[in-house]
C-alpha positions in Angstrom: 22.4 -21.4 -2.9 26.0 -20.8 -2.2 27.2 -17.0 -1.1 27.8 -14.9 -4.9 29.3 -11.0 -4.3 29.7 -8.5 -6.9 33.4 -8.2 -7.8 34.0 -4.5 -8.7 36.9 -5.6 -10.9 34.9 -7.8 -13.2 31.7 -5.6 -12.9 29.6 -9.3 -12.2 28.3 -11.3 -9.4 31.0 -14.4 -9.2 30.4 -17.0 -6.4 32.6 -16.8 -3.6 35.8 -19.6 -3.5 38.4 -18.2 -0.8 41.9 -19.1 -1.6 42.3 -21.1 1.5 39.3 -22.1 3.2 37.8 -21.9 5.3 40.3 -19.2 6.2 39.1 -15.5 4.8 41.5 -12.6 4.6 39.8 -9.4 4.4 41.2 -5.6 4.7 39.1 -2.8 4.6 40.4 0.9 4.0 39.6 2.6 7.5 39.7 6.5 7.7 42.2 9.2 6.8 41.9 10.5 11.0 42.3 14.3 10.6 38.6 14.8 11.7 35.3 13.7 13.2 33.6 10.5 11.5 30.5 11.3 9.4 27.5 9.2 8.6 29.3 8.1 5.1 32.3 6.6 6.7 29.5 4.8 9.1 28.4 3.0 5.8 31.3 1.5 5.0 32.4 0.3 8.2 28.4 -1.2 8.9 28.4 -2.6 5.5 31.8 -4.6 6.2 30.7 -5.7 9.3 27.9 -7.2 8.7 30.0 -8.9 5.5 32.1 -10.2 8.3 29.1 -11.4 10.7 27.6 -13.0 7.4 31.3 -15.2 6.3 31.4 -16.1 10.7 28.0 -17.5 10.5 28.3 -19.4 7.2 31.3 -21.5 9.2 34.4 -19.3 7.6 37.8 -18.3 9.7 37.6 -14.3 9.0 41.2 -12.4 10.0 39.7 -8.8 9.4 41.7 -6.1 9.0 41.3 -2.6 8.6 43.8 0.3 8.5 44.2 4.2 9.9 45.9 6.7 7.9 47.3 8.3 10.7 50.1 10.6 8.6 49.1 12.4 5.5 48.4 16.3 3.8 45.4 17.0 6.1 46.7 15.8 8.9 49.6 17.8 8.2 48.1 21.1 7.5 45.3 20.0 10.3 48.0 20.0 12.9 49.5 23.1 12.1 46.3 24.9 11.9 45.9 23.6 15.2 49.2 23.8 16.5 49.5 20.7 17.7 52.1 17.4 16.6 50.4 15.2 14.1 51.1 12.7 15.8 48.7 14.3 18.8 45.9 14.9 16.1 45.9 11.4 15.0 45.8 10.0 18.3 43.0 11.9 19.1 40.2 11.1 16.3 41.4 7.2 16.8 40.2 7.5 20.2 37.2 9.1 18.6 36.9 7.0 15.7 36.9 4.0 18.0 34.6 5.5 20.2 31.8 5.8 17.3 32.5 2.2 16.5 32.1 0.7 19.7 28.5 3.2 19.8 27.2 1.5 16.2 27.8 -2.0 17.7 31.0 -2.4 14.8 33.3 -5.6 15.7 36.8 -4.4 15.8 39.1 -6.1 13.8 41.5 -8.6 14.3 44.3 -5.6 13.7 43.7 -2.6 13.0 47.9 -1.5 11.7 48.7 2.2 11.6 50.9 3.7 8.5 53.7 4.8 10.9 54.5 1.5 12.8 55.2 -0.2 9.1 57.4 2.6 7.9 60.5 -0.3 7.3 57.5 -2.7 5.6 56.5 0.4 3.2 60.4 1.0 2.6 60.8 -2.3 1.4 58.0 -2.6 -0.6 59.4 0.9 -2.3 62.4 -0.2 -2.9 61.4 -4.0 -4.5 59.3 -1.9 -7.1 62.6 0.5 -7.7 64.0 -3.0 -8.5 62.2 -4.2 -10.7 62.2 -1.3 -12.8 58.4 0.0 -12.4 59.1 2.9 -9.9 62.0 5.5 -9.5 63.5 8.4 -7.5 64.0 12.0 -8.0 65.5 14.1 -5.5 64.1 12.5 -2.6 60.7 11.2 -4.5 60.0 7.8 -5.6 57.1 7.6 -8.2 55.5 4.3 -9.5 56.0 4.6 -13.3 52.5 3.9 -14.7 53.8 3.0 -18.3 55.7 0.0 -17.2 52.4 -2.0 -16.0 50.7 -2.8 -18.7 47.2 -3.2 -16.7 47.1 -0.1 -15.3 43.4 1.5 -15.0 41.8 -2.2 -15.2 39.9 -1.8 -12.1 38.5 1.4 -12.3 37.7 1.0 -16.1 39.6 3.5 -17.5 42.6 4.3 -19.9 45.8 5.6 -19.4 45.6 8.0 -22.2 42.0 9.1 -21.7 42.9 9.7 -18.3 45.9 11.7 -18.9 44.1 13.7 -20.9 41.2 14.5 -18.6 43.7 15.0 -15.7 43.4 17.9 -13.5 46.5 18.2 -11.9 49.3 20.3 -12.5 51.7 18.4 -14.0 55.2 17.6 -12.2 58.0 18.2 -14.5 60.3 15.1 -12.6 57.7 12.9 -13.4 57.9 10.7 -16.8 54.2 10.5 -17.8 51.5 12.4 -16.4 49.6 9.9 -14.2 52.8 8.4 -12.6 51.8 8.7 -8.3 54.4 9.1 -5.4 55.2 6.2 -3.3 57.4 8.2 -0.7 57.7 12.1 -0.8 60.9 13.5 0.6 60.6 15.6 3.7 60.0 19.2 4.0 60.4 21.8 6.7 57.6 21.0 9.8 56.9 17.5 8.5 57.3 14.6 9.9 60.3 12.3 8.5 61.7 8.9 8.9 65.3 7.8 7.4 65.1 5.9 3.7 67.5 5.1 1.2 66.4 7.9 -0.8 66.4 10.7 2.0 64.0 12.0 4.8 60.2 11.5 4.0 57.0 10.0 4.3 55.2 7.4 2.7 52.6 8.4 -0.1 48.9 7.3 0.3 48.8 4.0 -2.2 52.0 2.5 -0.7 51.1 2.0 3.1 47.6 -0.4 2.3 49.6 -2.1 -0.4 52.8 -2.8 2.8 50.4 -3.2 5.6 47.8 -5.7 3.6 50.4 -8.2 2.7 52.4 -8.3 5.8 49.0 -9.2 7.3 47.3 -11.4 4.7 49.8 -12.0 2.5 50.2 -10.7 -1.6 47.3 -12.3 -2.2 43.8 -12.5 -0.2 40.3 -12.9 -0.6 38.8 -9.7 -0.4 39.8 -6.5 -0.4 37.0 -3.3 0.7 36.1 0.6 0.9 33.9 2.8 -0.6 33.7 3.8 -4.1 35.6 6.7 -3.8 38.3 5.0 -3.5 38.6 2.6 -6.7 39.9 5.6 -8.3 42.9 6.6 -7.6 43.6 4.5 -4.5 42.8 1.3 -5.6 43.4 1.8 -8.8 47.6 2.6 -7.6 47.5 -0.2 -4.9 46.4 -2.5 -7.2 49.0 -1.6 -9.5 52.1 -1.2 -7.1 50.9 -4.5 -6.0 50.9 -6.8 -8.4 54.0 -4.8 -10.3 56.1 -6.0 -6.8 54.6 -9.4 -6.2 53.7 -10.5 -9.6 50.2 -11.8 -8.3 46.8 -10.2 -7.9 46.0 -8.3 -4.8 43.0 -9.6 -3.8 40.8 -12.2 -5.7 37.4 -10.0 -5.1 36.9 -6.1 -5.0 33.5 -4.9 -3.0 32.5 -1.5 -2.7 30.1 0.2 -0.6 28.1 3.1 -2.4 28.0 6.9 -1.4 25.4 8.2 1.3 23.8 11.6 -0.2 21.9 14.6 1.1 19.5 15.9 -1.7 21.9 13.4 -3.8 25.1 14.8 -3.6 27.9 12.6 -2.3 28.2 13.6 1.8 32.4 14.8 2.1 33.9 16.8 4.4 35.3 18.7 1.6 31.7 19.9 0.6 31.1 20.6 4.2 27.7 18.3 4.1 28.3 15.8 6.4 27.0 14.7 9.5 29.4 13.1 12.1 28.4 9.9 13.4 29.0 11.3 17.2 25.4 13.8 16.0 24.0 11.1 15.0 23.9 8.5 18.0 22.8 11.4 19.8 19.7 11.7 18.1 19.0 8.1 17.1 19.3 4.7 18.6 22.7 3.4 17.0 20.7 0.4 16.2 18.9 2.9 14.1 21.4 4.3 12.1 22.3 0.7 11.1 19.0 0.1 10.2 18.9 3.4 8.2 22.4 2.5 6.5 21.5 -1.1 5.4 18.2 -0.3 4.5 19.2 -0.1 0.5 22.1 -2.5 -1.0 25.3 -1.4 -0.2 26.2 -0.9 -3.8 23.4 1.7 -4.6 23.3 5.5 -2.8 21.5 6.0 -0.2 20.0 9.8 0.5 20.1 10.6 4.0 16.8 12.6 5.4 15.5 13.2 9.1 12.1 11.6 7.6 14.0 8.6 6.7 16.2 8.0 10.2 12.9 8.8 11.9 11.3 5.8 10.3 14.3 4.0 11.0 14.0 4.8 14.4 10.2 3.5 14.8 10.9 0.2 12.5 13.8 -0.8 15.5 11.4 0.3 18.3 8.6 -1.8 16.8 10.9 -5.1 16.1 11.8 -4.6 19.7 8.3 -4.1 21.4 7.4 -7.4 19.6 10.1 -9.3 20.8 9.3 -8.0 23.8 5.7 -9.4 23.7 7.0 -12.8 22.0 9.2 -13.6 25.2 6.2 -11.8 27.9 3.3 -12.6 25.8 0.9 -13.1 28.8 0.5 -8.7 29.3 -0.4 -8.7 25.3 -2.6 -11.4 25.7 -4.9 -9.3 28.3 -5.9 -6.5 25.8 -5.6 -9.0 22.4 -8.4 -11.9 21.3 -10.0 -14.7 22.4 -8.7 -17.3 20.2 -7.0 -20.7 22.3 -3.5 -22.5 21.0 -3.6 -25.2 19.0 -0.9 -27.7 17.6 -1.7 -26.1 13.8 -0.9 -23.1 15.5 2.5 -24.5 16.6 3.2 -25.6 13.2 2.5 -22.1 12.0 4.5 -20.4 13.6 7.2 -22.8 13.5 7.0 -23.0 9.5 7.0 -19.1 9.5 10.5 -18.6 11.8 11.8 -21.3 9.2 11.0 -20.1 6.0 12.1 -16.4 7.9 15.4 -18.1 8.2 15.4 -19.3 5.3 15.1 -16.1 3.4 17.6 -14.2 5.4 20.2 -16.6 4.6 19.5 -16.4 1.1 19.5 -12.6 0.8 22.9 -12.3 2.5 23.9 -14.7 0.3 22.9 -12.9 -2.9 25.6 -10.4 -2.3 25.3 -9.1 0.8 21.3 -8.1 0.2 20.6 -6.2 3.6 17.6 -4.1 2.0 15.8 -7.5 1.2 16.7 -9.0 4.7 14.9 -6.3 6.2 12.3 -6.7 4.4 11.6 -10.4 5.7 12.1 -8.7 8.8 8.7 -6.6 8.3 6.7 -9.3 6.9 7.4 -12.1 9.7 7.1 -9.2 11.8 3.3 -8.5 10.9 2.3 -12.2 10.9 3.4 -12.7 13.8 1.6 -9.4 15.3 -1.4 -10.2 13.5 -0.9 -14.2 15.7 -0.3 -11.9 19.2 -3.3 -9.8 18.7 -5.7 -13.3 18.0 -4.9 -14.9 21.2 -7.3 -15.2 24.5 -5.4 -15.8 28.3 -6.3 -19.1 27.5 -3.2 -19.8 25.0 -0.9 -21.0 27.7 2.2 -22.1 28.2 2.7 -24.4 25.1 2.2 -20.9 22.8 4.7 -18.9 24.7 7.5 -21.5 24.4 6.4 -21.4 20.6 6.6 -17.8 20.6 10.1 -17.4 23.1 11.3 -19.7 20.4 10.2 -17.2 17.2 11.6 -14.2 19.5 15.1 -16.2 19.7 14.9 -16.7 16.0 14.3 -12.7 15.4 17.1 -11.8 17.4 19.4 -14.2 15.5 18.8 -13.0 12.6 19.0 -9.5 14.2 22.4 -10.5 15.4 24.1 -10.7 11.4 22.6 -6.8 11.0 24.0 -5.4 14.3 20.5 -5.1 15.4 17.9 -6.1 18.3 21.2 -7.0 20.5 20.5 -4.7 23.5 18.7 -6.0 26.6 14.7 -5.4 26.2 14.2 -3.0 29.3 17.9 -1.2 28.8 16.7 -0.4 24.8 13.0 0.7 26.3 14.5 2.6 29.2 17.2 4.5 26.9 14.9 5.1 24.3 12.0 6.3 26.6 15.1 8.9 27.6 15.8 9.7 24.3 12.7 10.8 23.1 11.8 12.8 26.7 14.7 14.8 26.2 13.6 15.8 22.5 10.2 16.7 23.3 10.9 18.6 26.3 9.5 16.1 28.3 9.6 15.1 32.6 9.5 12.5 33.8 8.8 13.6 36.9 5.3 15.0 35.2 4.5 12.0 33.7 4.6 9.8 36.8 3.2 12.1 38.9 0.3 12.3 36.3 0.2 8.6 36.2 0.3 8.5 39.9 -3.1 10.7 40.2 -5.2 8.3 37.4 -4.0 5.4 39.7 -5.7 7.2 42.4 -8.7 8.4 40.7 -9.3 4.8 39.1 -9.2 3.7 43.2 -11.5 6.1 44.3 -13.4 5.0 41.2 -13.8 8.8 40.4 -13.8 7.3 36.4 -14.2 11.3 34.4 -11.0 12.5 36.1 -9.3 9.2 35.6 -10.3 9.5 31.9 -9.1 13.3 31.6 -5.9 12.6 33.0 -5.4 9.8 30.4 -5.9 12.4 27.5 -3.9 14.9 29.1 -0.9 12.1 29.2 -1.8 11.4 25.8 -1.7 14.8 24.0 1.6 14.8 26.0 2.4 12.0 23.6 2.3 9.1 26.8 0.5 6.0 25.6 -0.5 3.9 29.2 -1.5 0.1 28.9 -2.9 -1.0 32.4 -2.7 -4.8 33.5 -2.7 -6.9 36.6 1.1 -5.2 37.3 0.0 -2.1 37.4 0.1 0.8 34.4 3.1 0.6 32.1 3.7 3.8 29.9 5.5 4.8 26.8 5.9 7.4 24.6 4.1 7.3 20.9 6.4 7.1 18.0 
């Protein structure tokens, strides 16, 4: 099966041919940085990087590149509210927007090109579409003149006159049809401005993707991603302004990542129902969010609930506790069966980590299908509990290089989701923190708990051994004792 993804433009899975392989050019619309990142933007940067682990692992030469809006309205009226330069206010939710990336375990990009260090790339662009006739200036303004390309509205799916007619803006008289979109605005008082042919300004939205893509990737590339908020308008005019400068398409596949909802409505920071990404690693394992976000394909919504980042948060612990007891299984061994290893056994478990490999390369390749990846992940998972829990002390050594082996293969796999890449005792240790701090929990209690069972089971006083165990467990502590001693964790 070869790698298909679901072009937005032509609304159809096509099968992916890059224009120049193995080389993949890719550029992904980052975040308009006038405020905290919430769970929504999350998405679509978790969604585009596991697209860009996925095209690495099948052997292709990704140059990924994704933007920051770092001038625009709401960073303008943000920074005055604020009284600070925009320039300041930018600066500062980059260093935070980075700062959530690096937390969700999100590769940064090759670049990552700001709209005001390719101010004389976005003049130029401007100026080649005032050339050719499909864009013009009034008082200071340049507009892209809708009416002179004749595709306009061919991504998105809709027509010019339909949409002029459902238009809610209020109409600027300058303009020579309805729809037409600024490319560069001329400056006013408190803005910031840089020099043009046409007077002091500032780009417009479209203009800066279309300048900064090609000077990266060139004016035509492989793929080009966001959310679906953004086919329409931004798309929509990037495409346009594009092609009416270069004469070529854009980029030869469109993906879009669908909305995260609370009680189905879209999550915005307009609607004021978000939750910023910063709340959310506090409260979760990043690992879990990802797990949480990829759980559905990234083209359908996905409703955010505590109930479902909860589960989210158990399904990573349990993946982890059993790679834990793949690569130690010896302290599983002493509370699980009798059953010896046997070369069928071997083959088992060696036909299950292949077929598991398998599948996971097939999902991915059926456009990107995280939801049914995950779902291989749960079934090898229980099989290969179900193997664990049959074993005697007897299995040996020849099992746990079998099972080291299906552990390695988990965290492989794990690797293409952003998941089950933290050291075993530094995820057990953080998480065992975590969930102490939200249950009002000490740790100093626990152990010192713990420490008196130790003692009671040495002075073989058995009743108050047994009542401090309950005690530990209504405190939600689960203990497992073996020849090390008494390990303890919390229950999920």
């Amino acid at each position: 099966m070869s790698l298909r993804i679901y072009n937005s433009q032509t609304r159809q899975k096509e099968k992916f041919v890059p224009l120049n392989p193995p080389q993949v050019g890719i550029y992904v619309c980052g975040v308009t940085v006038y405020d905290s990142c919430h769970i929504g933007h999350a998405r679509s940067m978790i969604v585009f990087d596991v697209i860009v682990r996925f095209l690495r692992f099948k052997g292709y030469a990704v140059t990924y590149i994704r933007n920051f809006t770092d001038i625009d309205d709401k960073i303008i009226v943000r920074s005055h509210r604020e009284g600070v330069q925009p320039e300041a206010l930018a600066e500062k939710y980059i260093e935070e927007f980075e700062g959530d990336m690096e937390a969700l375990g999100v590769l940064s990009p090759e670049v990552e090109p700001r709209a005001t260090r390719h101010i004389p790339e976005i003049i130029a662009l401007v100026q080649r579409l005032i050339d050719r006739g499909t864009a013009y200036a009034v008082d200071g303004d340049v507009f892209f003149a809708v009416e002179h390309f004749k595709p306009y509205g061919q991504l998105s799916g809709r027509n010019l006159e339909e949409m002029q007619a459902g238009a809610r803006i209020e109409v600027d008289p300058r303009k020579r049809h309805p729809m037409d979109f600024a490319l560069w605005k001329s400056g006013k008082q408190g803005e910031p401005t840089w020099e043009s042919p046409w007077g002091p300004g500032r780009p417009g939205w479209h203009i800066e993707c279309s300048a900064m893509s090609s000077n990266y990737l060139g004016e035509t590339f492989d793929i080009h991603g966001g959310g679906q908020d953004l086919i329409f308008p931004h798309h929509e005019n990037e495409q346009a302004q594009s092609m009416a400068a270069t004469g070529q398409p854009l980029a030869r596949y469109w993906v879009h990542n669908g909305f995260v909802t609370i009680r189905g409505e879209k999550m915005s920071k307009s609607l004021g129902n978000f939750l910023t990404i910063r709340e959310m690693v506090r409260r979760f394992h990043p690992e879990a969010v990802r797990l949480f976000l990829l759980s559905r394909h990234y083209r359908t919504p996905l409703d955010y609930s505590e109930e479902a980042l909860q589960e989210a948060q158990n399904h990573l612990h349990r993946l982890y506790r059993l790679v834990k007891d793949l690569e130690q299984p010896e302290q599983r061994w002493q509370r699980g069966g009798s059953e010896e290893w046997s070369p069928e056994k071997s083959r088992e478990v060696e036909g299950l980590i292949g077929q598991f490999r398998k599948k996971i390369d097939e999902a991915l390749e059926d456009d990107f299908n995280t939801a049914q990846a995950l779902g291989y992940f749960h079934d090898l998972s229980r099989k290969l509990n179900r193997l664990l829990d049959s074993l005697g002390l007897k299995a040996g050594e020849t099992a746990k290089d079998s099972l080291v082996k299906a552990a390695g293969v988990l965290k492989a796999a794990g690797w293409l989701l952003g998941i089950l890449n933290q050291p075993l005792d530094g995820f057990f240790y953080r998480e065992r923190e975590r969930a102490m701090e939200s249950r009002g929990l000490s740790k100093q209690r626990i152990t010192d708990l713990i420490d008196k069972r130790v003692q009671a089971r040495k002075e073989k006083d058995w009743a108050r051994a047994d009542a401090l165990r309950t005690e530990l467990q209504e405190m939600g502590v689960i203990l497992k004792d073996n020849s090390q001693g008494t390990e303890w964790y919390l229950a999920e």
